[in-house]
C-alpha atoms as one frame of an Amber mdcrd trajectory, in Angstrom:
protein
 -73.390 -36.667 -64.139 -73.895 -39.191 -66.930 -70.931 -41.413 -68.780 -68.412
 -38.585 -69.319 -65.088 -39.640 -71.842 -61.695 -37.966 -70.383 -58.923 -37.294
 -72.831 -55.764 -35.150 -72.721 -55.582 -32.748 -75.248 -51.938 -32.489 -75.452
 -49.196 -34.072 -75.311 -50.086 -35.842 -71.840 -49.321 -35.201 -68.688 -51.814
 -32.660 -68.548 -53.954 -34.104 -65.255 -55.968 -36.726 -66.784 -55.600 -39.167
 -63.494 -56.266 -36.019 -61.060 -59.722 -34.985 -62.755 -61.110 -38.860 -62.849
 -60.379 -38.487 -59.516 -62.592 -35.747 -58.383 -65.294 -36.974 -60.493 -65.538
 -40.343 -58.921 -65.378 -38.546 -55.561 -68.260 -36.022 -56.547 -70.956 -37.887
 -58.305 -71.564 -41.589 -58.554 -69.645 -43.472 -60.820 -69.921 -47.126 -61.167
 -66.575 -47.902 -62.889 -63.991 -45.851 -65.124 -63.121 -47.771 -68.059 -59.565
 -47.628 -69.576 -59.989 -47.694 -73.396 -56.611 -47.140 -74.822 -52.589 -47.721
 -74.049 -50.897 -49.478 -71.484 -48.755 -50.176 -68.667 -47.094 -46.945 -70.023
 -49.577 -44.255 -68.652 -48.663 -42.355 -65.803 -51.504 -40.605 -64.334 -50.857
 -39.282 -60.744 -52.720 -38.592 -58.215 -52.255 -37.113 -54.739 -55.540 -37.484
 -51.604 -56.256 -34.518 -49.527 -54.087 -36.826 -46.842 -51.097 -36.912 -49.099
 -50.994 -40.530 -50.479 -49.673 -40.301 -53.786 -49.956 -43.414 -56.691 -49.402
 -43.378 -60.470 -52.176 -44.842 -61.858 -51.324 -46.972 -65.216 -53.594 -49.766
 -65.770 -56.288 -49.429 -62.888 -58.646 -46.602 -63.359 -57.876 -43.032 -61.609
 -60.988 -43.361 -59.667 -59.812 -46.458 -57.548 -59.168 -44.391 -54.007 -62.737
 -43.827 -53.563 -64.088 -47.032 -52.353 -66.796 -49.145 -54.730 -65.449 -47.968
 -57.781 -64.263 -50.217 -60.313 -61.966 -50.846 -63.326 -62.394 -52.394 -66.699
 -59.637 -52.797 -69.137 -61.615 -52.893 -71.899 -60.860 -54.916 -75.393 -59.188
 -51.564 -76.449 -55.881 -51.898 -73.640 -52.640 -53.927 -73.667 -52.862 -55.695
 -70.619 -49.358 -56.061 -68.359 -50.411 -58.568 -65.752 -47.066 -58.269 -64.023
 -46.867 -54.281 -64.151 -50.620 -54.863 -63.196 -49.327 -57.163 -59.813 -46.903
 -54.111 -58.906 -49.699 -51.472 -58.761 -52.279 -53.272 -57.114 -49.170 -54.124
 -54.518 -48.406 -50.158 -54.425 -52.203 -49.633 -53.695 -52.157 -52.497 -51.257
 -49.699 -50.370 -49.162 -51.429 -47.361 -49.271 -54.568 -48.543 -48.039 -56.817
 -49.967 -51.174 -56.743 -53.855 -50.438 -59.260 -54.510 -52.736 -58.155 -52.941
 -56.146 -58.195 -56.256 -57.610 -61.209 -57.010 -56.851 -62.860 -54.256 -58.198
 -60.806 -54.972 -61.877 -62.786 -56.352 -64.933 -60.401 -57.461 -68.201 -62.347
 -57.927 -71.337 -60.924 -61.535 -72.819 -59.964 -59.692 -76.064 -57.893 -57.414
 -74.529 -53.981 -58.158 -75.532 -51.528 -58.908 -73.082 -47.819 -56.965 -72.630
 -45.078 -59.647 -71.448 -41.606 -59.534 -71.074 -40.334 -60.330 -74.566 -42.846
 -57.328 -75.891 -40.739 -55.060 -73.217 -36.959 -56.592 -73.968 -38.077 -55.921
 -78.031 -39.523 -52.330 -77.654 -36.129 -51.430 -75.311 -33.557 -53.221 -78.226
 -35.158 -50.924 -80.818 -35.279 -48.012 -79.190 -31.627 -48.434 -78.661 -30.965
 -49.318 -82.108 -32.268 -45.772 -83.073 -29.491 -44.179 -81.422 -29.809 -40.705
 -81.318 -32.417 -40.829 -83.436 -34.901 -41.948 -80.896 -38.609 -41.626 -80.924
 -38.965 -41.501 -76.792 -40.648 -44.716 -75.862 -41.379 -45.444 -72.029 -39.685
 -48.216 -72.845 -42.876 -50.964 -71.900 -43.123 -52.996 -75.119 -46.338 -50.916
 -76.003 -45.437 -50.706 -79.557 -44.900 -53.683 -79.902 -47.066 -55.191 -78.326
 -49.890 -53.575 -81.086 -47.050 -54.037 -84.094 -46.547 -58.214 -83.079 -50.647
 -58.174 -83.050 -51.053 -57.016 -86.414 -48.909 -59.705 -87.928 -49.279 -62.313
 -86.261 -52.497 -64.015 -85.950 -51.855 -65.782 -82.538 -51.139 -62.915 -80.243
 -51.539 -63.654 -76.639 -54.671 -62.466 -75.289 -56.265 -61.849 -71.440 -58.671
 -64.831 -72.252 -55.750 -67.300 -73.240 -55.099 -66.901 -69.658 -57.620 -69.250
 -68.975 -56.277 -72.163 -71.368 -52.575 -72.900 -70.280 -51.760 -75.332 -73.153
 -52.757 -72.443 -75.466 -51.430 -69.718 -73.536 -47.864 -71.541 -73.614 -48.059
 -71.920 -77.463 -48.664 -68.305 -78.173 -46.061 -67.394 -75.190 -43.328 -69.844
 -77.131 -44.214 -68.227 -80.385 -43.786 -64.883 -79.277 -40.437 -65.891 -77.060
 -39.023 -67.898 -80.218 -39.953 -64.112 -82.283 -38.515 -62.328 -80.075 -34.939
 -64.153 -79.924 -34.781 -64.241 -83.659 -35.532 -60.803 -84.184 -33.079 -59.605
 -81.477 -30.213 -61.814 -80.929 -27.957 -59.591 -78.765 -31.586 -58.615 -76.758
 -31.215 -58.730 -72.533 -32.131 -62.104 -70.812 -35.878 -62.492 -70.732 -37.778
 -64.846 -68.538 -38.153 -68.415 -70.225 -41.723 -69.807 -71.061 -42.753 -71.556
 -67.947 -42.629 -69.059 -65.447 -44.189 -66.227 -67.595 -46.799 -68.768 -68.313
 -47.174 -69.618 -64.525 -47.780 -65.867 -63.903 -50.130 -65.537 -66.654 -52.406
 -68.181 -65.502 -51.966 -66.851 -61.778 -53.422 -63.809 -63.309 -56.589 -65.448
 -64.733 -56.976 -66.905 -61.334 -56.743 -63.331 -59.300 -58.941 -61.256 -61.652
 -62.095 -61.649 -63.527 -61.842 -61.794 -67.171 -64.949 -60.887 -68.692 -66.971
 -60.929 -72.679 -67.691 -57.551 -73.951 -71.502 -57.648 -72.744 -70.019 -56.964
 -69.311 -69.390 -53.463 -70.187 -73.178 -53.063 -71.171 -73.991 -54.222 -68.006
 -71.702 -51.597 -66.408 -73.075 -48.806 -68.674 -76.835 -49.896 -67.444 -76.197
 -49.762 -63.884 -74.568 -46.205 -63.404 -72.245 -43.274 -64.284 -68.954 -44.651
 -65.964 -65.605 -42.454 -66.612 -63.473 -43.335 -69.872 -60.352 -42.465 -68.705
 -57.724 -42.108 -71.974 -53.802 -42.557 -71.927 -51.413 -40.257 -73.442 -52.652
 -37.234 -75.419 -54.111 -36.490 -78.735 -51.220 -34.912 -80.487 -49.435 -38.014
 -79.568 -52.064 -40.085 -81.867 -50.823 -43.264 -83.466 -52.440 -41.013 -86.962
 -53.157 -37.131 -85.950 -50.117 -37.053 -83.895 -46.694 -35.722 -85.141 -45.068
 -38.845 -86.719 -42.673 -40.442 -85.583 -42.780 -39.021 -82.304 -46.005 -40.991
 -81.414 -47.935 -43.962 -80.166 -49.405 -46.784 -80.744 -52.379 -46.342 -79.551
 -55.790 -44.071 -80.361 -55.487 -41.192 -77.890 -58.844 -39.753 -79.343 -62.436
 -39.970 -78.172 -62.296 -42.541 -80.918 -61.971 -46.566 -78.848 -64.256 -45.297
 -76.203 -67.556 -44.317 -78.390 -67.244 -47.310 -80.126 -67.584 -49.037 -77.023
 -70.244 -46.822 -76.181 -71.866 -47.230 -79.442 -72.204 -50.909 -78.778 -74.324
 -50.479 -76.157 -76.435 -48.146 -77.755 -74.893 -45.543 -75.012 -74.072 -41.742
 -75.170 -71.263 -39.969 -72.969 -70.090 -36.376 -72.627 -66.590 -35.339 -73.736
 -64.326 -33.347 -71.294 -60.689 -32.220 -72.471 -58.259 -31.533 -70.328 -55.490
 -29.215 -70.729 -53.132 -27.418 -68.608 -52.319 -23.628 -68.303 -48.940 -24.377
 -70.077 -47.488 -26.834 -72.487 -45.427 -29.457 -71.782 -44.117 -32.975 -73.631
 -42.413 -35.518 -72.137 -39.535 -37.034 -74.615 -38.694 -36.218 -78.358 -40.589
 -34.241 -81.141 -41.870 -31.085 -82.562 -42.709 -28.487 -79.477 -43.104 -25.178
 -80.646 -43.654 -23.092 -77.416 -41.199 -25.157 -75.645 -39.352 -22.560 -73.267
 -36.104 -23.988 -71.710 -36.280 -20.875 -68.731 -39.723 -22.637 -68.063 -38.923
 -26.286 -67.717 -36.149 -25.109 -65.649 -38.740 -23.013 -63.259 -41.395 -25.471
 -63.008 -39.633 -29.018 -61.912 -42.135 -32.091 -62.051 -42.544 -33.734 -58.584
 -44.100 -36.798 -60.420 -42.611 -36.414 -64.259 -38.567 -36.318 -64.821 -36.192
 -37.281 -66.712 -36.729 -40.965 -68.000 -33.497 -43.468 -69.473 -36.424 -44.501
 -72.158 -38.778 -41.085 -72.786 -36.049 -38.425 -72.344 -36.408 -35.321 -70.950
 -39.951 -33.650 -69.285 -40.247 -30.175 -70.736 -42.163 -27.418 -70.298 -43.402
 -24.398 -73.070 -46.114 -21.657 -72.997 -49.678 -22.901 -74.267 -50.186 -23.321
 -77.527 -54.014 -22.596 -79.210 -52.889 -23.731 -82.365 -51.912 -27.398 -81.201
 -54.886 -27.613 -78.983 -57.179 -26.580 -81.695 -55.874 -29.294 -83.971 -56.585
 -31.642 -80.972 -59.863 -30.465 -81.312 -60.585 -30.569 -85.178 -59.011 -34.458
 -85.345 -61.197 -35.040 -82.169 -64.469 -33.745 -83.378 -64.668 -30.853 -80.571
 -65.704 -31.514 -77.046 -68.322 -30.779 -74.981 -66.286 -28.789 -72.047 -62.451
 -28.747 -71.096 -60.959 -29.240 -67.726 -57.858 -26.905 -67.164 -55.207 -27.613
 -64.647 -52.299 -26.052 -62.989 -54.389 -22.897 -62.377 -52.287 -22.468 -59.293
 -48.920 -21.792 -61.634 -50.574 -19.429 -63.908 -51.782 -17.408 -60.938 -47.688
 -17.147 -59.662 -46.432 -17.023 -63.193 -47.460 -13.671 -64.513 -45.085 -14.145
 -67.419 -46.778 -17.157 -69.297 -48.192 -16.722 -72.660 -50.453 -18.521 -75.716
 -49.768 -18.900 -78.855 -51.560 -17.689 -81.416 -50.600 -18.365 -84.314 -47.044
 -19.813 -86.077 -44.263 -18.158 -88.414 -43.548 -20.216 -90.905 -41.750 -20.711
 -94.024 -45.570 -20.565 -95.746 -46.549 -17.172 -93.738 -48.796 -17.132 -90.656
 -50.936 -19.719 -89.711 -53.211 -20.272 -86.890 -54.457 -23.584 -87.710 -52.843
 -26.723 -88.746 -54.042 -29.547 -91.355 -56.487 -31.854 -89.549 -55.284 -34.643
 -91.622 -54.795 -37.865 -90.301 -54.456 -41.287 -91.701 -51.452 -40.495 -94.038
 -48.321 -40.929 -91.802 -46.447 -39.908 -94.815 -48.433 -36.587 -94.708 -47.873
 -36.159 -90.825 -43.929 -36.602 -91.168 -44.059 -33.502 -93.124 -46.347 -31.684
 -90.605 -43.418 -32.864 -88.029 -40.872 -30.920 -90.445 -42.816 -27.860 -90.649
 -43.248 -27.656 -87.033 -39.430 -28.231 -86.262 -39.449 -24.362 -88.021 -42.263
 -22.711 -86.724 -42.109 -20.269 -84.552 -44.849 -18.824 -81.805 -46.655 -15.960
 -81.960 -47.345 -15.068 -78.217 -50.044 -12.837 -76.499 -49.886 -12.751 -72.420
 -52.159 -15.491 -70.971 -53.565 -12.818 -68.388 -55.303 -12.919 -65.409 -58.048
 -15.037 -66.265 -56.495 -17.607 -68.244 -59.594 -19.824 -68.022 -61.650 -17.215
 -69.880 -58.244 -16.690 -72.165 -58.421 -20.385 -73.034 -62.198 -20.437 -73.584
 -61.855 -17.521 -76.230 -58.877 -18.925 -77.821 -59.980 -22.683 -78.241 -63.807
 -21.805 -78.251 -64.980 -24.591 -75.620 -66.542 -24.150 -72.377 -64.134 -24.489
 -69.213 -66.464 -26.986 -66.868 -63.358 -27.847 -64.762 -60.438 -26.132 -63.313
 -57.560 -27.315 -60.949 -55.846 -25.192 -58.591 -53.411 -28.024 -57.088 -52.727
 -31.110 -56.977 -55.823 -33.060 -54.578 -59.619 -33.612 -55.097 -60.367 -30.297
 -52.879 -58.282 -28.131 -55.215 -61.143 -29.086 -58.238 -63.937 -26.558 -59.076
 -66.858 -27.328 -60.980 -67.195 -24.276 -62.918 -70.228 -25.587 -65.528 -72.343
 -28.050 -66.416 -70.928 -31.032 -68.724 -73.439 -32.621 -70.885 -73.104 -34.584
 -74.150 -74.207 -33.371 -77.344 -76.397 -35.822 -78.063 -78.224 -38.502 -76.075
 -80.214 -41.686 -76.820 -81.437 -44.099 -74.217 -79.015 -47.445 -73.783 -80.295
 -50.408 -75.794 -80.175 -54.151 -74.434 -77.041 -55.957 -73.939 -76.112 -59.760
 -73.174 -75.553 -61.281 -70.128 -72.024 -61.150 -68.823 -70.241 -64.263 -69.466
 -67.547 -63.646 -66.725 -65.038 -66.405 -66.350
C-alpha cells in the first residue's frame, strides 16, 4: 500500500476513524501516526462483531492486533483522557493498546487547568460561542505560544521540572479565571503525569524514521479541513492544522513520500456553530447520529446536502489529493432526494469557487460573512453519487463505505502518491 495520509475534507465527522480501520485490516501497516489535535477527536469505529470505541488519541487502526500508535510532536497529549481510552479498549478486548503507543517528547501535554480555561471562555462568549468540545485544545496551543515553559510529554520524565511548569500553568490559570471550577491541585496532576511516563514510551523524533523504514504507516488527521486553524471559516475553527500540512513535514524529515486519501461523505454535515450553506434542517432531523449528538460544549450535529464548492476549497488550500474515500454510500442509496451544490448565490453573483486564501484570519472572517448569505445551487446527487462526486470535485474515488464495519469498505482504485523518493537515513531511537 505504501504510507498513505488520511484527512477529512469537511467539516469532520466524515469517517476518518472507519477508513484507517479497513486499511490496517487490509494491507500491512506498521503504525498510524496521529499528527494533529487532541483528546477532542472523535473517530468511531464499529468491528464486524459490533464492538464500538471512539478513537481520540490512539490511532483508528488499534483493533487489529500489532499495530501501533505514535503521537507525534504535532498532538496535544491528554494523559488522563489517554488512561480512559486505553481503559475503554481494555474492556473491549485490546489489553495491550498501551503498549503499542509511542509519544514523541516534544509533543505538548493537555491537563486539567488547559480544560477548566477552554470551558470558562467558552462560557464567557455567551451566545456568541465558537463550539469548542470543550477539552482545553485551544488552549492548550494559545498557553504554548506565550509561554516559553509549556509542559511537554518529555517533562514527564523530570518531576522537579514537570511540577514547575504544572505550578506555572495552575498559578495562570487561577489568575486568568478567578470564578473558574475547582481544578485538581499540583501534586496529584503531577503524580499522574509521571505515572504516565512510567506506562508509555516516550520517544525522540528519529523514532518515527525508524517506523517509516520498517513498513506501511497511516497518518490519521483530526477534525476537517474547513475547520483549519487558517483556511477554515474563522472563528468557527481550530487550533490545530487539519491539512496534509504536519504530516509531510514529518514525512519530509525522513526523506519519506506518502499518498493522500480524502475522505468525504455523501452529505454534509458540521458539528457545532458556523457558516453551513447546504445545511437542511428536514435532513438532520432524518438522519440521527448513533455516535454524534448534541454536545453541552460543540452544540448541535447537523446535517446538509453536499457541497462541491466547500470541498473544492478543501482541495485548493490542501494542494489536491491523490484519491478520496466516500462514506455513507448506504444513505445516498435510501435517500433519493439528496443533492450537491454547485455553485452559491451571492450578493457578488454566482460563484462556484471560493478564495483559497489562508493565513489572513482577518480575510477569512469576511469569507465567514459571505457564507452566512449564500445560498446553494442544487443538482440531484443521482444514482451514482461516487461518479457524481468524482466529476464534481475532479479526484479519483479509491474508497467507498456502504456502512458502518471493515466489511462494508470497497477498494474501488488504486491509491498511489504523486511523487516518490526512496527514505533517507534516520537516527537511532532514543526511547526513554
Amino acid at each position: 500500500m505504501g504510507h498513505v495520509i488520511v484527512v477529512d475534507l469537511g467539516f469532520g465527522d466524515a469517517g476518518k476513524g472507519t477508513v484507517v480501520d479497513h486499511l490496517c485490516r487490509t494491507s500491512p501497516v506498521t503504525a498510524v501516526v496521529r499528527f494533529n489535535g487532541g483528546a477532542q477527536a472523535a473517530h468511531n469505529v464499529v468491528t464486524d462483531d459490533g464492538r464500538h470505541h471512539t478513537f481520540a488519541q490512539f490511532g483508528s487502526g488499534t483493533f487489529t492486533p500489532g499495530v501501533r500508535t505514535h503521537l507525534s510532536r504535532f498532538m496535544l497529549v491528554d494523559p488522563l483522557a489517554l488512561a480512559a481510552e486505553a481503559d475503554h479498549l481494555r474492556r473491549l478486548g485490546v489489553a495491550d493498546a498501551l503498549d503499542r503507543l509511542t509519544v514523541d517528547r516534544d509533543a505538548l501535554l493537555t491537563t486539567p487547568y488547559h480544560r477548566a480555561a477552554n470551558r470558562a471562555r467558552e462560557r464567557a462568549r455567551g451566545a456568541a460561542r465558537h463550539g469548542s468540545c470543550g477539552m482545553g485544545i485551544g488552549e492548550t496551543a494559545s498557553y504554548a505560544l506565550a509561554h516559553d515553559d509549556a509542559p511537554r510529554a518529555g517533562d514527564c520524565l523530570s518531576p522537579a521540572r514537570l511540577r514547575r511548569r504544572l505550578t506555572a500553568l495552575h498559578d495562570w490559570y487561577r489568575a486568568m479565571f478567578p470564578a473558574g471550577e475547582d481544578v485538581p491541585d499540583v501534586a496529584a496532576c503531577a503524580d499522574a503525569f509521571t505515572a504516565f511516563a512510567g506506562r508509555v514510551r516516550i520517544v525522540g523524533g528519529g523514532h518515527l524514521h525508524g517506523l517509516l523504514r520498517s513498513g506501511d504507516v497511516v497518518f490519521e488527521g483530526a477534525q476537517g479541513v474547513l475547520l483549519d486553524e487558517w483556511h477554515g471559516f474563522h472563528p468557527y475553527t481550530t487550533w490545530s492544522t487539519t491539512t496534509f500540512a504536519n504530516a509531510e513535514t514529518l514525512l519530509d524529515e525522513a526523506g519519506a513520500s506518502a499518498a493522500r486519501l480524502g475522505v468525504l461523505r455523501t452529505y454534509a454535515t458540521r458539528h457545532g456553530p458556523g457558516p453551513f450553506v447546504t445545511e437542511d434542517a428536514a435532513l438532520t432531523a432524518a438522519l440521527p447520529e448513533p455516535h454524534n449528538g448534541t454536545g453541552p460544549w460543540q452544540g448541535a450535529f447537523r446535517a446538509g446536502h453536499l457541497d462541491a464548492v466547500a470541498l473544492r476549497y478543501a482541495l485548493e488550500v490542501t494542494g489536491g489529493v491523490d484519491g478520496l474515500a466516500v462514506t455513507h454510500l448506504d444513505v445516498a442509496g435510501a435517500r433519493p432526494d439528496l443533492r450537491v451544490c454547485h455553485a452559491y448565490e451571492t450578493a457578488a453573483g454566482r460563484v462556484d469557487r471560493l478564495p483559497p486564501g489562508g493565513g489572513d484570519l482577518g480575510r477569512q472572517a469576511a469569507l465567514t460573512r459571505r457564507l452566512a448569505s449564500a445560498r446553494p445551487v442544487y443538482a440531484p446527487l443521482g444514482p451514482r453519487p461516487a461518479e457524481t462526486i468524482e466529476d464534481a470535485l475532479g479526484a479519483p474515488v479509491v474508497l467507498t463505505s456502504h456502512g458502518p464495519a471493515a466489511s462494508a469498505k470497497r477498494a474501488t482504485g488504486p491509491l498511489r502518491p504523486r511523487t516518490s523518493r526512496p527514505l533517507a537515513g534516520w537516527p537511532t531511537s532514543d526511547a526513554h
